[in-house]
N, C-alpha and C positions, 0 to 999 in steps of 0.2 A: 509715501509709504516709509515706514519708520526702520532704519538699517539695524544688523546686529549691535552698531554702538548706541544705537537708542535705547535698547533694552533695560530696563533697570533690573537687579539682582533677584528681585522678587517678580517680576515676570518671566524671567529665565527660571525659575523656578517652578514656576507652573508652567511652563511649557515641557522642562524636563519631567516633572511628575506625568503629566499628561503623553506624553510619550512613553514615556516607562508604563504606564495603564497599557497602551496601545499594546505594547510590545508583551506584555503578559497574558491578554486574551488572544494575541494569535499563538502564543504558546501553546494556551490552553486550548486553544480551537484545535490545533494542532494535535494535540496529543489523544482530543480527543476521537479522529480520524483515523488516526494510528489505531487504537483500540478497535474502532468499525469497521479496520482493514480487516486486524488479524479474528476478527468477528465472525464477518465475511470468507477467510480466509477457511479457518473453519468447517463454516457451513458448507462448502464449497466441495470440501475434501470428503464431508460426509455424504452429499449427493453425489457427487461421483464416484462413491465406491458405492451405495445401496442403490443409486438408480440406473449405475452405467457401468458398474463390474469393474470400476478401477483396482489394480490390486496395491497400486503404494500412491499416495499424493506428497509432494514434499513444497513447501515454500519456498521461494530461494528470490534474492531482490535486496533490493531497497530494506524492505518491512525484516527482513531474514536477520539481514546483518548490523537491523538497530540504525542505522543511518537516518539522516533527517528525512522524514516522512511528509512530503507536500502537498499543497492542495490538489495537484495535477499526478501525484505519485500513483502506481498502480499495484495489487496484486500478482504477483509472479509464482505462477505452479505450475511443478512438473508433474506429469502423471503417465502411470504405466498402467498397461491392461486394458486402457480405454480401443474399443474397436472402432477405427477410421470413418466406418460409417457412420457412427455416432457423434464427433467431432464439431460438427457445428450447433446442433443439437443440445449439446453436453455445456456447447458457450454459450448460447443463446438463453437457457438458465441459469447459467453463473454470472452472465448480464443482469439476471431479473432480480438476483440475490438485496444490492443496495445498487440501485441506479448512479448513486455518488460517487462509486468505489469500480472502476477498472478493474476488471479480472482479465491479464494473460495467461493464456493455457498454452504448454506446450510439450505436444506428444513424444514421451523421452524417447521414445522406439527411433522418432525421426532426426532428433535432435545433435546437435553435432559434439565431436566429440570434445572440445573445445569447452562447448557449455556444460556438456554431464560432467565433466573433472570439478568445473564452479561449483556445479548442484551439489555434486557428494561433498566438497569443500565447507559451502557456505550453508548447506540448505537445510530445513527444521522441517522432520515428517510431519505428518498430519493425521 
């Protein structure tokens, strides 16, 4: 197996072009997840306030504050108004939204005060 002093100039060079490809389709894969979050994000906001009486949905996260967006990153929404009993309900369709894309829901009523200071800081109505 041929070490990095084997490499001649022009094989190193196709291997940096071929990694630089690499590294611009998961940009691009990337970015375009981001888009399907806040997509998702969304639709999300508009079902829970016409099917579940939310009266404010705000994002706040990852996706909120533009940070790098991963394959494993999720949706973070806070929501008011949503009635308790409807709570899993209310996720259980925000699941259904894009199967790819994590949706956390969480009920500001319950939420600690710790986090609503974040929310109102970082976080983008809906």
């Amino acid at each position: 197996m041929p070490t990095a002093l084997d490499i001649t100039p022009e094989k190193m060079a196709v291997y940096r072009a071929t990694a630089r490809r690499r590294w611009e389709h998961r940009q691009q894969a990337l970015a375009r997840r981001r888009e399907r979050a806040w997509d998702v994000a969304r639709r999300a906001a508009t079902l829970l306030k016409q099917h579940y009486g939310a009266t404010r949905v705000v994002l706040f996260g990852s996706l909120a504050r533009n940070d790098p967006f991963y394959p494993r990153s999720d949706v973070d929404l806070a929501v008011w108004g949503l009635e308790e009993k409807h709570y899993y309900r209310a996720v259980s369709h925000l699941l259904d939204l894009d199967p790819a894309i994590q949706v956390d829901l969480v009920m500001a009523e319950d939420a600690s005060a710790t986090l609503l200071e974040a929310i109102a800081r970082e976080g983008v109505p809906l």
